[in-house]
Every structure is written in structure tokens, then in C-alpha cells.
C-alpha positions in Angstrom: -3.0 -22.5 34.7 -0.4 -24.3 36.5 -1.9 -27.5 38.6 -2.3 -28.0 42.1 0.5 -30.2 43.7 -0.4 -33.1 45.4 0.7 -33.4 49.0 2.7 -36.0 50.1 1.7 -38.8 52.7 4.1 -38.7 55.9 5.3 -42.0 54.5 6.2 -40.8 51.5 7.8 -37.7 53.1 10.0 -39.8 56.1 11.2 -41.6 53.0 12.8 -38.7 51.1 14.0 -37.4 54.1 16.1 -40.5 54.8 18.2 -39.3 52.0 18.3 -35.5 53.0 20.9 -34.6 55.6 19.9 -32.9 58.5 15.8 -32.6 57.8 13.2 -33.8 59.9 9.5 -33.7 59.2 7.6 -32.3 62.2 3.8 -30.6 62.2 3.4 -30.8 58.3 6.7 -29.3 57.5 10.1 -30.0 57.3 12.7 -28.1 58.9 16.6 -27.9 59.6 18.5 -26.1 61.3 22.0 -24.7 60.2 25.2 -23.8 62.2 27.7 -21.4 61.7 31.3 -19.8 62.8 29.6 -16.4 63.2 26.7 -14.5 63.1 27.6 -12.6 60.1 28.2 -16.1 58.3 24.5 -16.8 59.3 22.8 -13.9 57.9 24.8 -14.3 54.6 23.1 -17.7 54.7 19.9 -16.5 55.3 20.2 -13.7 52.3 21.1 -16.4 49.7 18.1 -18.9 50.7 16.2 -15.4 50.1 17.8 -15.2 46.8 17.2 -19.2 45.9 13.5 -18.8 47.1 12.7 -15.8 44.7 14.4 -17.4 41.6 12.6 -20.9 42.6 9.0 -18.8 43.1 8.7 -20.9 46.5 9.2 -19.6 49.3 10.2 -20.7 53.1 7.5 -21.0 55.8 10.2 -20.0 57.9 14.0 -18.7 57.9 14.9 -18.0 61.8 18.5 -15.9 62.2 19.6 -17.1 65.5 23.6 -16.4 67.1 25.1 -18.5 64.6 22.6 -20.8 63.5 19.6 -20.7 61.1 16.2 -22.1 60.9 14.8 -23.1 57.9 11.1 -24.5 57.1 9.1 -25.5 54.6 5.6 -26.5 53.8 3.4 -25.8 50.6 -0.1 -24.0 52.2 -2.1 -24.2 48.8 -2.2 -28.0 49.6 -1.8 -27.8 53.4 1.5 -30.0 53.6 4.5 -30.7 52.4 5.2 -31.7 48.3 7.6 -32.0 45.9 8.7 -28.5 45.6 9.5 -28.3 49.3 11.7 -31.5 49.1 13.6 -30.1 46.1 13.9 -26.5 47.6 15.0 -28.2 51.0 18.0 -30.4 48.5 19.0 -27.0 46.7 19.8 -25.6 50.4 21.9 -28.4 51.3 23.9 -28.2 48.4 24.0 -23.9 48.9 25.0 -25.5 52.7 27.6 -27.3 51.5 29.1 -24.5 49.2 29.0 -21.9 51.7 31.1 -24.4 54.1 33.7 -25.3 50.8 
């Protein structure tokens, strides 16, 4: 049996976010929002954070397709807030971010 996470404290969240571009922490999740060239470019995004979420076994609160831009969320519900696993799932989709844009 795999143990429970421990949420983190808003403090403690704030903090890492400081060092994760785009992020902010807002109603006991973090969330960004992504921009695109075009639609299509968008829902390729979206399909690949699918992909990421299943191999990782944690999955978005939220993925929002919107004309050219994505919403992404994240908050772990077994604990009721955010934890380590959402702050390392948010850093993997900056760095998918970042190679979709190379």
C-alpha cells in the first residue's frame, strides 16, 4: 500500500511556484494557462499532457481546450490540496511546453 501524500501548506506551495513559470496557486490548486499559434497546435498539447498524465498515474483536475490556448489544473483530491506530485506533474508540462515551442 502506497502512503498517503501529505498536502502542502500555501506557503510551502507559493514557494515552489516561485520557481515554476507561468503557475499560480488559486482555490487549492494550481493552474496555468498555455498559448498557442493555432487551435490545432492546442489540442496536440492537450493530447500529450493526456499521454504524460496516464504514464505518471496522476491526472489533471482540469485541461480546458480554448481558441489557441489551454487550461491546465492540478490538485491531489485524496488529500484535498495540492502535493508533491502536482508540482512535479505541473514542471514535466513546462518542460513538454517548452519542447512543443523548440
Amino acid at each position: 500500500m502506497v502512503p498517503m501524500e501529505k498536502r502542502w501548506s500555501e506557503e510551502q506551495i507559493r514557494h515552489a511556484l516561485e520557481g515554476l513559470e507561468g503557475w499560480r496557486y488559486d482555490d487549492g490548486r494550481i493552474e496555468r494557462v498555455f498559448e498557442f499559434a493555432t487551435y490545432a497546435d492546442g489540442v496536440a498539447f492537450a493530447t500529450r499532457i493526456f499521454l504524460l498524465s496516464e504514464k505518471q498515474n496522476h491526472h489533471p483536475d482540469a485541461v480546458c481546450v480554448l481558441w489557441k490556448k489551454v487550461g491546465v489544473a492540478y490538485t491531489t483530491h485524496d488529500v484535498g490540496g495540492v502535493t508533491e506530485r502536482d508540482l512535479k506533474a505541473a514542471t514535466m508540462i513546462n518542460l513538454l511546453y517548452q519542447r512543443f515551442n523548440d
